[in-house]
C-alpha positions in Angstrom: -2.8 87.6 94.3 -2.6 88.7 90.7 0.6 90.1 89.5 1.4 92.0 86.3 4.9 91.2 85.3 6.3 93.8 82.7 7.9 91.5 80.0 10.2 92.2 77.0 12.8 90.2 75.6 15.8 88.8 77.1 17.9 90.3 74.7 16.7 93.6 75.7 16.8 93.1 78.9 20.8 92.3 78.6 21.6 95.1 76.5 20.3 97.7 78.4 20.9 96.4 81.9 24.1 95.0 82.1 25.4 98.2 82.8 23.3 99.2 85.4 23.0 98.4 89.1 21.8 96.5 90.6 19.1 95.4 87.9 20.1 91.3 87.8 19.7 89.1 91.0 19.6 85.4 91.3 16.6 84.0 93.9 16.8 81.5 96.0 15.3 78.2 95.1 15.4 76.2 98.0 12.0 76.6 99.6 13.7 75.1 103.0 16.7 77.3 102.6 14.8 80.1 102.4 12.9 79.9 105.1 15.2 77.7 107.6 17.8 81.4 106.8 14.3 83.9 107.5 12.1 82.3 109.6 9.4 82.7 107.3 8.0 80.4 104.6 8.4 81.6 100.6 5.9 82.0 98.5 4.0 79.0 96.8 5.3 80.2 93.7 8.8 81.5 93.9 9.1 82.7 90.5 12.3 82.9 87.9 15.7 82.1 89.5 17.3 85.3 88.0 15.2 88.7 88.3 15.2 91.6 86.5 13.4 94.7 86.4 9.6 93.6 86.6 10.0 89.9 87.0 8.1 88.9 89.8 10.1 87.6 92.7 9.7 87.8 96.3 10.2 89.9 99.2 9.9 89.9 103.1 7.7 92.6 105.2 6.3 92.9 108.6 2.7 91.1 108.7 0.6 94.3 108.8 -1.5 93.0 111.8 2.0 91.6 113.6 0.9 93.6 116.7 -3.0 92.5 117.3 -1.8 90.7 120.0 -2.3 87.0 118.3 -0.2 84.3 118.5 -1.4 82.7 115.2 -0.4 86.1 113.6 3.4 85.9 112.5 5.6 88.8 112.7 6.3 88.3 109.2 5.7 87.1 105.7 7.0 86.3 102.2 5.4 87.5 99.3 5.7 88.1 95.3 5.7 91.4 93.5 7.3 93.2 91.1 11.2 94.0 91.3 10.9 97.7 90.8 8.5 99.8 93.3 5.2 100.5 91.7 3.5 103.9 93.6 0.0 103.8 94.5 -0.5 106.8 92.1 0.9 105.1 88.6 -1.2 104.3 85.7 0.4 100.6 85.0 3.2 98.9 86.0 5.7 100.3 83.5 7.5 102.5 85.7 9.0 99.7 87.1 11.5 99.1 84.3 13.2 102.3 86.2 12.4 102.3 89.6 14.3 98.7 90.8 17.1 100.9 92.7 16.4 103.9 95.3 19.0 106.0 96.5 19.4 106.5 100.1 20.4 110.1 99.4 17.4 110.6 97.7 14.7 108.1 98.6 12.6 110.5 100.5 12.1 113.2 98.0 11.5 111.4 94.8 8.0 110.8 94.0 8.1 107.3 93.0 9.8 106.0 96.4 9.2 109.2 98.9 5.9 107.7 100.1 6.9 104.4 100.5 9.9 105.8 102.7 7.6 108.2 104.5 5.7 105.6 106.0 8.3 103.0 106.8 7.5 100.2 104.5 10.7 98.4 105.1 11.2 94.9 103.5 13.9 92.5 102.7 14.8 90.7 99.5 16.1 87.3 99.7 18.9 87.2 97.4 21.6 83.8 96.4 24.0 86.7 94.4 23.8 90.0 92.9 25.3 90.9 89.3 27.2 94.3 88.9 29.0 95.4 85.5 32.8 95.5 85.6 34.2 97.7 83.4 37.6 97.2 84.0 38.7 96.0 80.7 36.4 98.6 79.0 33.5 96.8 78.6 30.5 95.6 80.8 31.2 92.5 82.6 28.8 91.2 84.2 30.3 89.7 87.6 28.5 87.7 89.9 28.9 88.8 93.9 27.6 86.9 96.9 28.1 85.7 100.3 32.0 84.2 101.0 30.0 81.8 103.4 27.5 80.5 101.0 24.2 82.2 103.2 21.6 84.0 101.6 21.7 87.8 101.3 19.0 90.1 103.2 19.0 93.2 100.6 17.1 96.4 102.5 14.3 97.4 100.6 10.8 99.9 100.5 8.0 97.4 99.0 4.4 99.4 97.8 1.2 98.4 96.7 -0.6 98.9 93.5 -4.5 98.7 93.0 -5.0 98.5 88.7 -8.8 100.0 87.7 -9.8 96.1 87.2 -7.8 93.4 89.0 -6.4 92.4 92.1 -3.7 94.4 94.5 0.0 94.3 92.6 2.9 94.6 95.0 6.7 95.5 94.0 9.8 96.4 95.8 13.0 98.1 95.5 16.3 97.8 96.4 17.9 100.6 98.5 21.8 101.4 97.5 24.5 104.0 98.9 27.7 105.2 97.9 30.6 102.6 97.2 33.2 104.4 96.3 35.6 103.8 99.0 34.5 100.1 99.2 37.4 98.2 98.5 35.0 94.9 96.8 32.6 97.3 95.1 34.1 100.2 93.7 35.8 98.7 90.9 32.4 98.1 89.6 30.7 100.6 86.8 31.9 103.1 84.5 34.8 104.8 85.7 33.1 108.1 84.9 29.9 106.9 87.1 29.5 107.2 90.7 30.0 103.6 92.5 26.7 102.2 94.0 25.9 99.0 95.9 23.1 97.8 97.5 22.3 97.5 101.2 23.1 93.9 102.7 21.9 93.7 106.0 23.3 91.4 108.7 21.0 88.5 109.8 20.5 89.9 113.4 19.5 93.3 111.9 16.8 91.6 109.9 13.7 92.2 112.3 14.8 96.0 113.6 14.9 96.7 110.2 11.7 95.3 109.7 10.2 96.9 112.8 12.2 100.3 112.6 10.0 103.0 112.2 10.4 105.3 109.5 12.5 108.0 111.1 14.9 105.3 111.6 15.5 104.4 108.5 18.8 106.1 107.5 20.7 104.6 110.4 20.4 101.5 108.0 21.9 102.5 105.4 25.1 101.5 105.1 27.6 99.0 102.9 27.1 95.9 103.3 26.9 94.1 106.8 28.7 90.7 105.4 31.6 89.3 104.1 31.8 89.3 99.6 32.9 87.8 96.9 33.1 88.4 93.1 33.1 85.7 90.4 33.2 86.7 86.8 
């Protein structure tokens, strides 16, 4: 598979996404951690450790021929694409600089996510931690948040697939968020003017309905987050 990752400095990166959610994740590196916590083996290449908007990193989906009936057919599978959901209808990849997060509330009616929601093209993104900006002292902070028992977080997500006029298939993914604001971990995070948003961490159990669910299903996902958190700055 041939990617297209959408690169600018770091430096830019940092100045214009610290103060945003949720735009900075770390990966997991352990190729047997990975998949001894999924069931499903990563991708030969797993890419950067932290991911931002258009790094390629990896994501989870049902195998699209999981029903045939096949034993040799698993019910799921890791691949890479870009972090930031790339609609069959853009011109290039750029769009994903903007389209990392998708809000539950909204998901089904904006153009670059609605189709991807409409047909119930769930996935799950294998996270270590997940940055958010604390503004507490007036300032971005960015603050590191992940599991109090040291497991991998399943982050709900809508993945898509990209044909360029010359190349191979690009695929990409988003992260799904809803309202924080009476979430006593997460709603210290962001502007104090700003609404408070967090992303969807599903419970290991949940992993495969979510997977399987079928697109009118969807919204009985989304929720806070199905595991216990932690912050360190």
């Amino acid at each position: 598979m041939t990617t297209l990752p959408v690169a600018w400095p770091a430096r830019a990166i940092n100045d214009r996404y610290h103060a945003e959610m949720c735009s900075h994740y770390q990966a997991i590196k352990e190729s047997e951690r990975y998949q001894r916590h999924f069931g499903v083996e990563p991708p030969a290449d797993p890419g950067k450790h932290d991911i931002w908007p258009g790094y390629v990193g990896s994501f989870i989906r049902r195998h699209p021929h999981a029903d045939v009936g096949d034993d040799a057919v698993p019910q799921q599978e890791a691949l890479n694409g870009l972090f930031g959901l790339v609609p069959h209808w853009s011109q290039d990849t750029k769009i994903a600089r903007h389209t990392f997060n998708a809000r539950s509330e909204t998901v089904a009616s904006k153009p670059g996510f609605r189709d991807a929601w409409k047909h119930g093209q769930h996935c799950i993104i294998p996270a270590d931690a997940i940055f958010e900006p604390d503004w507490r002292s007036g300032k971005a902070v960015p603050t590191r948040i992940a599991r109090t028992d040291g497991a991998p977080m399943g982050i709900a997500g809508l993945w898509s697939s990209w044909k360029p006029p010359a190349g191979e298939i690009v695929y990409s993914y988003t992260m799904l968020t809803v309202n924080a604001d009476d979430h006593a971990l997460m709603r210290p995070f962001h502007k104090p003017t700003d609404e408070k948003r967090m992303v969807v961490i599903l419970s290991p159990e949940r992993y495969q309905d979510w997977l399987q669910a079928p697109a009118e299903s969807s919204m009985a996902f989304m929720r806070g987050p199905q595991a216990d958190l932690d912050h360190t700055s």
